[in-house]
C-alpha positions in Angstrom: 35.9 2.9 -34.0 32.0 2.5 -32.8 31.2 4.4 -29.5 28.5 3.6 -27.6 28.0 7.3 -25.9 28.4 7.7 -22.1 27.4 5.6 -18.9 24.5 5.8 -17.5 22.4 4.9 -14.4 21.5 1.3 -16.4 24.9 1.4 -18.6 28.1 0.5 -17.7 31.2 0.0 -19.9 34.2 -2.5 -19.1 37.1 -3.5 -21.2 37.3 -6.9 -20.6 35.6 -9.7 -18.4 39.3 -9.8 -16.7 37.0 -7.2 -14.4 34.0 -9.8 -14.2 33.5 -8.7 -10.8 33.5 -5.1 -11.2 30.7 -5.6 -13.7 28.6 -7.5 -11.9 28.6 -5.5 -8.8 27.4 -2.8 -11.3 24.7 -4.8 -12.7 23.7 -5.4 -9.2 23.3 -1.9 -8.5 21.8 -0.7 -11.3 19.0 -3.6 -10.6 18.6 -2.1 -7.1 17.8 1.7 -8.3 16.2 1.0 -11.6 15.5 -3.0 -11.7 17.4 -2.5 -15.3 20.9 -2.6 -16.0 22.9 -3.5 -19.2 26.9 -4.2 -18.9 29.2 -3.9 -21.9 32.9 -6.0 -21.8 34.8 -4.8 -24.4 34.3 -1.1 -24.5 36.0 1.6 -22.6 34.6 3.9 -19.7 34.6 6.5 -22.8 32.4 4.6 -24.8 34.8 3.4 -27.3 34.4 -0.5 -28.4 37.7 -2.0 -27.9 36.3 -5.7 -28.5 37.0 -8.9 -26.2 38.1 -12.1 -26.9 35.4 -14.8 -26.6 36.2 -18.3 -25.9 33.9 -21.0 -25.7 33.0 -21.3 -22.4 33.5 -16.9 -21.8 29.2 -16.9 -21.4 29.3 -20.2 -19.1 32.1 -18.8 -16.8 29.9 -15.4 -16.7 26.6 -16.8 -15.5 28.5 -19.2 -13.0 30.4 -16.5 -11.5 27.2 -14.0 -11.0 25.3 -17.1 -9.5 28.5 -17.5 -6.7 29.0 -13.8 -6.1 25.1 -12.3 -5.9 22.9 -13.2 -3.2 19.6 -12.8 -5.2 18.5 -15.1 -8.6 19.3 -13.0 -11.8 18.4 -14.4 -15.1 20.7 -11.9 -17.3 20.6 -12.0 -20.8 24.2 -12.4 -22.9 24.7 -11.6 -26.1 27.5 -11.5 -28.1 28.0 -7.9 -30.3 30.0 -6.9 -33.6 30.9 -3.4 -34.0 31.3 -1.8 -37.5 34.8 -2.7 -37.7 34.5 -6.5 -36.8 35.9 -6.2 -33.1 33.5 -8.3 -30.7 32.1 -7.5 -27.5 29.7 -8.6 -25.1 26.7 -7.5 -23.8 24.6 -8.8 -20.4 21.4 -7.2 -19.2 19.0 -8.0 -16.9 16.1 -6.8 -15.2 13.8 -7.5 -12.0 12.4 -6.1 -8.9 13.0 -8.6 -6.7 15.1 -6.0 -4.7 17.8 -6.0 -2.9 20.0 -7.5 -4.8 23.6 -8.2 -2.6 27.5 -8.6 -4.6 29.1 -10.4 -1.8 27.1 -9.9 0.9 26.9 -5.9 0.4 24.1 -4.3 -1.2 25.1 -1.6 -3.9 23.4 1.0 -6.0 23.7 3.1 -8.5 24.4 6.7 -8.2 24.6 8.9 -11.8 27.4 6.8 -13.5 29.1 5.6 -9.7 28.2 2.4 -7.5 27.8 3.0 -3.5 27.4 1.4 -0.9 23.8 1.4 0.3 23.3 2.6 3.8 21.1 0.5 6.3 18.3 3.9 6.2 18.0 3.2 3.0 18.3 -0.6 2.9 15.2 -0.3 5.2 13.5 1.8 2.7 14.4 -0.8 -0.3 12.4 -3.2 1.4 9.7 -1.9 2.2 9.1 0.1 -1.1 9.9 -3.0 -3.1 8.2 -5.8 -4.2 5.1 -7.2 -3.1 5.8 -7.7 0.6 2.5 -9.2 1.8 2.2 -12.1 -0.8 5.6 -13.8 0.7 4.7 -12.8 4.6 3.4 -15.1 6.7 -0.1 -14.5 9.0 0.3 -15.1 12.9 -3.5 -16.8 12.1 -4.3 -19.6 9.6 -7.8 -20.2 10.6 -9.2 -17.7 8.5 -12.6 -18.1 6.5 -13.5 -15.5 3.3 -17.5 -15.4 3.3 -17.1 -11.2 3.4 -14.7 -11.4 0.4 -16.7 -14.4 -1.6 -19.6 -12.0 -1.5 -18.1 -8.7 -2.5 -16.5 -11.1 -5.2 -19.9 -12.7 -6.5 -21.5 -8.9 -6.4 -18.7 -8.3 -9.4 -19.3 -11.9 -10.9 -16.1 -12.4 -10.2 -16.2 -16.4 -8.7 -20.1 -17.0 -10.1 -20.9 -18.3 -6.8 -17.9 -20.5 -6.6 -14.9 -19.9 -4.4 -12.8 -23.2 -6.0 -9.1 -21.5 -6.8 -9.8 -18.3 -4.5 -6.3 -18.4 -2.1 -4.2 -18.8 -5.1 -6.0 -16.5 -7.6 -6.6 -13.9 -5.1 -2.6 -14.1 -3.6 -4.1 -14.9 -0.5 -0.8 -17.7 0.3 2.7 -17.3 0.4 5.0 -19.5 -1.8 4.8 -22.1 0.9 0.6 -22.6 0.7 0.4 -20.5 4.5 -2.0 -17.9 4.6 -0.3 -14.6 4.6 -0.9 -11.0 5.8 -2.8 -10.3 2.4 -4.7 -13.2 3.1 -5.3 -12.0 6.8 -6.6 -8.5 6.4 -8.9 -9.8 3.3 -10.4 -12.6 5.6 -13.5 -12.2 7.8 -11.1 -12.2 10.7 -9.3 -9.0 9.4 -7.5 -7.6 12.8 -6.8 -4.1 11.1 -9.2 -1.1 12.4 -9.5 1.8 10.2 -10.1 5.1 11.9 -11.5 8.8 11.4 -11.1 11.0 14.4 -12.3 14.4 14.5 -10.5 17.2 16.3 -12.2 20.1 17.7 -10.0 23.2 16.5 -6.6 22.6 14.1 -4.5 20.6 16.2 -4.3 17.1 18.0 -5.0 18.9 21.4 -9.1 17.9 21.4 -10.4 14.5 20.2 -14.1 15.3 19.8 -15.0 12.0 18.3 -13.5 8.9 16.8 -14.8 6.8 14.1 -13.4 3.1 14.1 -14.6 0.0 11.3 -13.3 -2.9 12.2 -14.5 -6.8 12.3 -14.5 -7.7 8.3 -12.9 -8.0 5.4 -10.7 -4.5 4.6 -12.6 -3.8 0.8 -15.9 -3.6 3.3 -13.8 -1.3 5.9 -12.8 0.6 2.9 -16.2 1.1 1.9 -17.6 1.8 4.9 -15.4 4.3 5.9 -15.6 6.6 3.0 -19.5 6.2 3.9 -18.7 8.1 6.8 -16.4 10.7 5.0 -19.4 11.6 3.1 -21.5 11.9 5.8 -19.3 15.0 7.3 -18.9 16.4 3.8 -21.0 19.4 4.7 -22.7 21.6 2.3 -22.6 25.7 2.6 -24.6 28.3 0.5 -23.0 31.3 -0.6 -25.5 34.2 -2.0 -24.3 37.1 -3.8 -24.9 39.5 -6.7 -28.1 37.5 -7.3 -26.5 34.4 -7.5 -26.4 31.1 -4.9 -23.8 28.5 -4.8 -23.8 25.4 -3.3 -19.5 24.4 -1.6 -19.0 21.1 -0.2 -15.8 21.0 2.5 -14.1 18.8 0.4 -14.0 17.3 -3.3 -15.3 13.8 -2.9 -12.9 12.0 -5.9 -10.0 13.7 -4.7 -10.5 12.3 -0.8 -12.1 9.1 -2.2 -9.1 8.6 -4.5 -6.4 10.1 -1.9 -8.3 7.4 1.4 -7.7 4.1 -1.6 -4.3 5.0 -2.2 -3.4 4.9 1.2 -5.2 1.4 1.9 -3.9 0.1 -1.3 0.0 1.1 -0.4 0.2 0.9 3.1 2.9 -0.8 5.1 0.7 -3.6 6.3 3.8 -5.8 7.6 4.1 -3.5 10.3 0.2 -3.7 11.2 0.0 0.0 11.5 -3.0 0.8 9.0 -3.3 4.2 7.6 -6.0 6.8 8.8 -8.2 9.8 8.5 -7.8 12.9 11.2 -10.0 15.8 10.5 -9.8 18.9 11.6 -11.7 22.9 11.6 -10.2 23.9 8.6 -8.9 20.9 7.0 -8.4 16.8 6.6 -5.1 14.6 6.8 -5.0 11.0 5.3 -1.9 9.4 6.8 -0.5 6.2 5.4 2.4 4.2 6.6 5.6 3.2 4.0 7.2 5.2 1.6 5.8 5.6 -1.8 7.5 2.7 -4.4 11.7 3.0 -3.8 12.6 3.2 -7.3 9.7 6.1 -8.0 11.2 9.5 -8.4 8.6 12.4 -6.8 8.0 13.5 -11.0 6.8 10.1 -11.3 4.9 10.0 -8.7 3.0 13.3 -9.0 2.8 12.6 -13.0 0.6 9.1 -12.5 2.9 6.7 -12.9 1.3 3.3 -11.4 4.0 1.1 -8.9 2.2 -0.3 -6.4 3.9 -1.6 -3.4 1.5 -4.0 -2.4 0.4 -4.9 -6.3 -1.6 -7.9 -6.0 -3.7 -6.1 -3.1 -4.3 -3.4 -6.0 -5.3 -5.9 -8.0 -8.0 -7.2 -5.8 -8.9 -3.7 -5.2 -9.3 -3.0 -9.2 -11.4 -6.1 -9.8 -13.9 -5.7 -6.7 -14.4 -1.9 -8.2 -12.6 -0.1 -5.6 -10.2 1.4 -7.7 -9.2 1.3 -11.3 -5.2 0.3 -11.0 -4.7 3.5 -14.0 -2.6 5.9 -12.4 -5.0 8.8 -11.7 -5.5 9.1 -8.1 -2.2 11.3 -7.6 -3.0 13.5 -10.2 -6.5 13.9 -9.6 -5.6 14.9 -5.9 -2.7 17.1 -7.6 -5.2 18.7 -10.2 -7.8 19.8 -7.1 -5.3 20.7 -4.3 -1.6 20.8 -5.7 1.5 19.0 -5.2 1.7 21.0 -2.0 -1.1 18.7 -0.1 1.4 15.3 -0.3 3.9 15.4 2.2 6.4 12.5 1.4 8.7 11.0 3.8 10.9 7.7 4.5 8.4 6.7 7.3 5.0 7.3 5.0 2.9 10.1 3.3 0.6 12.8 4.2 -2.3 14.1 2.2 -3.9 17.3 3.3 -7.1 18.3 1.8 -7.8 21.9 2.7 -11.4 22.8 3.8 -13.8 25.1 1.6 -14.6 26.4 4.6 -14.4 26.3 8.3 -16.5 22.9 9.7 -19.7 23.9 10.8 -18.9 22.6 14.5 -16.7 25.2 14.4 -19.1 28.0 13.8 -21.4 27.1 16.5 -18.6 25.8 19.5 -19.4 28.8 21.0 -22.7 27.7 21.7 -23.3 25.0 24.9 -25.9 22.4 23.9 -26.7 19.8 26.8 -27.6 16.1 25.7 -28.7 13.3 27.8 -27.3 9.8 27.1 -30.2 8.4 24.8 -29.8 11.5 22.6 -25.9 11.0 22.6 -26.3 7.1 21.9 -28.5 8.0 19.1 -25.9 10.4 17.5 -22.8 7.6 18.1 -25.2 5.2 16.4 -25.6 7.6 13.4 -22.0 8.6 12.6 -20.9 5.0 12.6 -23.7 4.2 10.8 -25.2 7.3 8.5 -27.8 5.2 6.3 -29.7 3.4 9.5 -33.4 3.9 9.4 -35.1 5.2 13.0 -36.4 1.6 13.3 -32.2 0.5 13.2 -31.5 3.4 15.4 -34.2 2.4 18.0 -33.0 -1.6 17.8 -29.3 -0.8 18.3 -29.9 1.9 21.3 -32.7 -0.3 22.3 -34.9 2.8 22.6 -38.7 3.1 21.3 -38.6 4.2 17.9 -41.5 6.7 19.3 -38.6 8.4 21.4 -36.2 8.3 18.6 -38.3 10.1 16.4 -38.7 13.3 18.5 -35.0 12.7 19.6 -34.2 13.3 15.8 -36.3 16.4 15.4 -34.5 17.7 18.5 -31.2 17.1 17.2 -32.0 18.5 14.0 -33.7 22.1 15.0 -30.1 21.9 17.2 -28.4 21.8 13.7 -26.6 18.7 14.8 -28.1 16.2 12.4 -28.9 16.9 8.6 -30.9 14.4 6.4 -28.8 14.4 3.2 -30.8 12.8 0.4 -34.5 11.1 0.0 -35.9 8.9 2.9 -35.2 5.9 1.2 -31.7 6.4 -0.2 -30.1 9.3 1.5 -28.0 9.3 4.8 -27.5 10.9 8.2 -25.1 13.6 8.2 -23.7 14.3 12.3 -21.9 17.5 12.5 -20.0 17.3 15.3 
């Protein structure tokens, strides 16, 4: 007699398709936890094939009765099977992650080799873990416009100065030809504000300043914003035994990769977007959603690539904002260790640990007094760290005589630092 080995979470074992039912709600749950499941009729819960009588219309009756009793589409896959000593038995698999997937009206998974009942926590979590959410949403706004995506898109040659086919080969609609919340937060009309907010000391008890981008597409917040990371990516100089070496605060791939991630996977149906909050000693990017449902923590800290929202991390890949290969995780893991990810059912927390203490911290115990032009010439620079004096002077609409010996002020104060050549480099503000 053949044995097939043991149930599994993707096998299950019936003896005959007298228990149709019983199989199906298994296949069901096994689609919901792994979106793969096989069923065997014919064999027993010990593995043993004990064949099954096949008639001609067993595969017909099979496929008619999952279509009445599951509330999700399931193509599954029959097949009939001949052990070694002639007894026939039947096999039906299927696979998908168009989750959740109900057995009359009750959603199901699979637990080890058992099928439960799947509380409404974690129903919640199913959702919003599964599946790529914002392509079927619907915006609150159709009169949106794309010139701030065309043009990121024609930078990569990516529409050759055409934007014929953009809203369908960019996921921009839902299935019904709306614009939905993919579309929204890509379109020049983007609602979604992405924040950094400094802290003076480790906790949320002082806000010392606050970052916001807001107004365009979200690939140009993206890119802005980590603009401004850079700019408070402070250098310090350690001397010893002969030797100096150059620390930055923070490894720039590791918050670069860690800030993406979050934008990529956030929970943008609840139009909370992630953020940055940095503190003395340390930086938190916060996301909202759980990481991919069906994504065990090993996978997760191993690489393993499920995007939530995977069309959005496809326009990310192709506009060169990220490479859709599964190292971001790992290169945060490899610099800062599984310890800086704190993963919960409501989102995830990255904490990048400081080199050192933030230089505003070393030098808080100092009072420096500004007037308003010098402190409107220092908001100007951290939102925007690669104006020119001439840009600083237009957008405070002071002379660009004053804002030159504003500048050398600010910097004998150690409150500005030029990071890079005249022409290239950028304004550092430390706060």
């Amino acid at each position: 007699m053949d044995n097939l080995g043991l149930e599994n979470e993707t096998l299950e074992f019936i003896e005959s398709t007298a228990e149709l039912e019983k199989g199906i709600l298994s296949l069901t749950s096994m689609l919901n936890k792994n979106g793969y499941g096989e069923v065997f009729f014919g064999v027993r819960g010990n593995g043993d094939v004990i064949g099954q009588d096949i008639g001609e219309t067993t595969f017909k009756d099979i496929c008619q009765m999952m279509g009445c009793l599951v509330d999700s589409h399931i193509n599954p896959i029959l097949e009939e099977r001949t052990s070694s000593d002639g007894k026939s038995f039947i096999s039906v698999r299927s696979q998908g992650g168009n989750r959740p997937y109900a057995f009359r009206n009750i959603v199901y998974i699979r637990d080890g080799r058992e099928d439960r009942k799947v509380s409404m926590s974690e129903l919640r979590r199913m959702f919003m873990g599964s599946g790529d959410n914002l392509v079927n949403s619907t915006s609150n706004n159709q009169d949106l416009t794309f010139e701030g995506l065309v043009k990121i898109l024609d930078e990569y040659d990516i529409l050759h100065g055409k934007d014929e086919g953009l809203s369908r080969g960019f996921d921009l609609v839902n299935p019904e030809g709306m614009y939905n919340i993919q579309g929204q937060i890509l379109s020049d009309q983007n609602p979604v504000v992405l924040t950094v907010v400094l802290f003076s000391g480790i906790d949320r008890t002082v806000m010392s300043h606050r970052a916001e981008f807001s107004g365009h597409c979200l690939l140009t917040l993206v890119r802005r914003s980590l603009e401004y990371l850079e700019t408070i990516n402070e250098t310090s100089v350690k001397v010893g035994s002969g030797l100096r070496k150059e620390e930055k605060l923070f490894n720039r791939d590791s918050v670069r990769e860690a800030w993406i991630n979050a934008c990529v996977h956030n929970c943008w149906l609840y139009s909370i977007p992630p953020a940055v909050h940095v503190f003395d000693d340390r930086m938190e990017i916060l996301s909202f959603g759980p990481k991919p449902y069906r994504l065990s923590d090993e996978c997760f800290f191993t690489g393993m690539s499920e995007p939530v929202n995977g069309s959005l991390m496809e326009v990310f890949a192709r506009t060169g904002l990220s490479e859709h290969t599964g190292h971001g995780v790992p290169t945060v893991v490899g610099q800062y260790g599984r310890g800086c990810y704190s993963l919960t059912n409501t989102g995830v927390v990255v904490t990048i640990p400081f080199s050192n203490m933030r230089a505003s911290a070393r030098i808080r115990g100092y009072t420096v007094v500004l007037n308003d032009s010098e402190n409107a010439i220092l908001d100007v620079l951290r939102v925007h760290p690669r104006y020119t004096l001439v840009d600083v002077a237009k957008d405070t609409c002071l002379s660009r005589s004053y804002v030159g010996k504003a500048m050398m002020k600010l910097k004998d104060l150690g409150l500005v630092e030029r990071i890079g050549s005249n022409k290239t480099g950028l304004w550092k503000v430390l706060e």
